[in-house]
N, C-alpha and C positions, 0 to 999 in steps of 0.2 A: 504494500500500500504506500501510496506516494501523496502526498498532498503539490498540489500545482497552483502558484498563482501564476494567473496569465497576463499582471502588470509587468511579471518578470520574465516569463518566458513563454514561446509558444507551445497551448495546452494540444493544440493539436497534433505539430509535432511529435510531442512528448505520447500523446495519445497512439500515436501509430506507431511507436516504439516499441511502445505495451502492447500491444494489438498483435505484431510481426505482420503475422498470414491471414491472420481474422479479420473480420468485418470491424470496423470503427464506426462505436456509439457516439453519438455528440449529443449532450441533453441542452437546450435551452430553456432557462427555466425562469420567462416574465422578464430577464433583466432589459437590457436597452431593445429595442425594437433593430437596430443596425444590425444586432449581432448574427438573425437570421442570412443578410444576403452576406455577411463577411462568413460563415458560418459554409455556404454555399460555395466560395469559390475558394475557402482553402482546405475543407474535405477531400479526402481522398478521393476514388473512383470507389463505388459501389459502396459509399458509407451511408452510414444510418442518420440522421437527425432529429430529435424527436423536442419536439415544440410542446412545453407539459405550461398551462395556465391561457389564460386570455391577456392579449394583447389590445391594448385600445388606444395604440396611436398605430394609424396605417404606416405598415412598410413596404419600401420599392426595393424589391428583389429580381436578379435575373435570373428567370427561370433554364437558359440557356445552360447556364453553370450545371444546376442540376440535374438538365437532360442528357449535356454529351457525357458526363461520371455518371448516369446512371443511378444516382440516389436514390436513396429511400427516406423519402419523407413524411414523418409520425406526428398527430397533433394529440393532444390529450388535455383535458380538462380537468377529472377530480383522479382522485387517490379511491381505489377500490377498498373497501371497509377490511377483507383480509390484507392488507398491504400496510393497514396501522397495526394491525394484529401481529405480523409478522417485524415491525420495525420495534414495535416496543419489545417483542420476547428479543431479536438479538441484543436492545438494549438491556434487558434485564439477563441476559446471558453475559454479560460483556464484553461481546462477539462487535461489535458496535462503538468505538472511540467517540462519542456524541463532544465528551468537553474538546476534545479540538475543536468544534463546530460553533461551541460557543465562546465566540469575542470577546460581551461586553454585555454586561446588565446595567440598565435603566429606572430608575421610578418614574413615575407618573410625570413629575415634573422634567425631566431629559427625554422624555421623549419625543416631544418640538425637533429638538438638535439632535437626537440620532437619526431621524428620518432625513434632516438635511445633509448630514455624513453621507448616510448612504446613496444620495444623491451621486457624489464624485467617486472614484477612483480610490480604494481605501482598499485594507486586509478584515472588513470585518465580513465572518459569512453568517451567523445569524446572530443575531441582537435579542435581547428578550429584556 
């Protein structure tokens, strides 16, 4: 297991390193709406993408990218009720490294300015 930030280096890359001969996963999950067509043209040939939340600012993407690589392109909305079943037992197995995931806790009153953090370019992945 490897943690990646891709302020610092390319996750894709890095991705299809891990990958070798297998199909390369790219999860996009809500972050910038860009990420989709940059997401597109630096995929590999016959990689996966999977678009997990709703987007509500329109993105212009070329779809060109994803036709001559052959992509597979996944949209997904909710988390299936076994899927929190199975994320809490590995957490409760400690199968699951969750405190890397968490940054940075807030009260009531920070969280104005953690949501404008989040806005830029930072290390935090979830905030609570």
């Amino acid at each position: 297991n490897r943690l990646i930030s891709p302020t610092k280096e390319d996750e894709i890359a890095v991705g299809e390193q891990y990958a070798m001969n297998s199909r390369l996963v790219i999860y996009e999950c809500v972050g910038k709406h860009t990420l989709i067509d940059d997401f597109l043209r630096r995929a590999p040939a016959r990689a996966r993408i999977v678009i997990s939340g709703i987007h509500t600012t329109p993105a212009i993407i070329n779809y060109a990218y994803a036709t001559v690589k052959e992509l597979d392109l996944r949209f997904s909305y909710y988390y299936q009720p076994h899927e929190f079943e199975q994320c809490l037992q590995a957490i409760a197995e400690h199968k699951l490294p969750w405190q890397k995931m968490l940054t940075a806790k807030v009260g009531i009153d920070g969280v104005e300015d953690a949501f404008r953090q989040l806005m830029t370019p930072n290390d935090h992945i979830k905030v609570v």
